[in-house]
N, C-alpha and C positions, 0 to 999 in steps of 0.2 A: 100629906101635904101636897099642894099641885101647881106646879108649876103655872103661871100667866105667860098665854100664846104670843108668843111675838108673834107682830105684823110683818108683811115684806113687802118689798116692792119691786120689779124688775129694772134694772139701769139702761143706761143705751149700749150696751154691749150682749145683753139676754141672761145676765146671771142675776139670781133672784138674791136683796139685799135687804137685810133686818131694818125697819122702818125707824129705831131709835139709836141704833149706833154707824148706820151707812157698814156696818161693813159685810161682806160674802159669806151665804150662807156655808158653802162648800166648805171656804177657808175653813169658819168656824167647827164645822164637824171633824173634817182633817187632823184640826190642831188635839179636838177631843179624841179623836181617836187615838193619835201617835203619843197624846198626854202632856205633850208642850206647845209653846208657837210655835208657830211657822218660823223658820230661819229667814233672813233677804234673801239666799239663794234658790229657796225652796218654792215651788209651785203645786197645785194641788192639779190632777189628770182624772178626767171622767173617762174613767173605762169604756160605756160605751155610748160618748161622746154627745150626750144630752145635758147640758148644763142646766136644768131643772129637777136636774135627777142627783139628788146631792144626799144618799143613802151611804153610811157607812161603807159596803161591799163595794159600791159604786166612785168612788175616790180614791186615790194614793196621792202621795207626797213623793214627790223626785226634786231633784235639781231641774236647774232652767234649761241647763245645755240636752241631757239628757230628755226632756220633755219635745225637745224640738225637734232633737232624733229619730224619736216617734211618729210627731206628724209630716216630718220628712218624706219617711216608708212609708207613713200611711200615704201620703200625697201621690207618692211612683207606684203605689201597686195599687190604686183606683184605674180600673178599665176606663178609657176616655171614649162617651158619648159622641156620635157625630149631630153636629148642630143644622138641622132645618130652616131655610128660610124661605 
């Protein structure tokens, strides 16, 4: 038997969204993977930070505080460009 492809379409934010339920691809894979919903607290983290890139290895599920923790660090240890004008 074979599955019918869902459509998508990308929202005003860059994440790519199923064209008959509105909702996130990512979510959707996350939840498959972990085998339930998503919790409210839960968020889904792209590894390496391509939100079109919504592969199983490329997702985890965290908490919201913790997610933010992340791009926290990520934000302080980005080397800062000097700006030309």
């Amino acid at each position: 038997m074979f599955k019918k492809k869902s459509r998508t379409f990308v929202d005003k934010k860059g994440y790519p969204r199923y064209s008959n339920t509105k909702k996130a691809v990512h979510r959707a894979v996350a939840e498959k993977k972990i085998g339930r919903p998503l919790r409210k607290h839960e968020v889904v983290h792209h590894r390496n930070g391509n939100k079109k890139n919504f592969r199983k290895k490329n997702v985890f599920v965290m908490s919201r505080s913790y997610h933010s923790k992340i791009h926290r660090k990520m934000r302080k240890s980005k080397p800062r460009t000097k700006r030309r004008y």
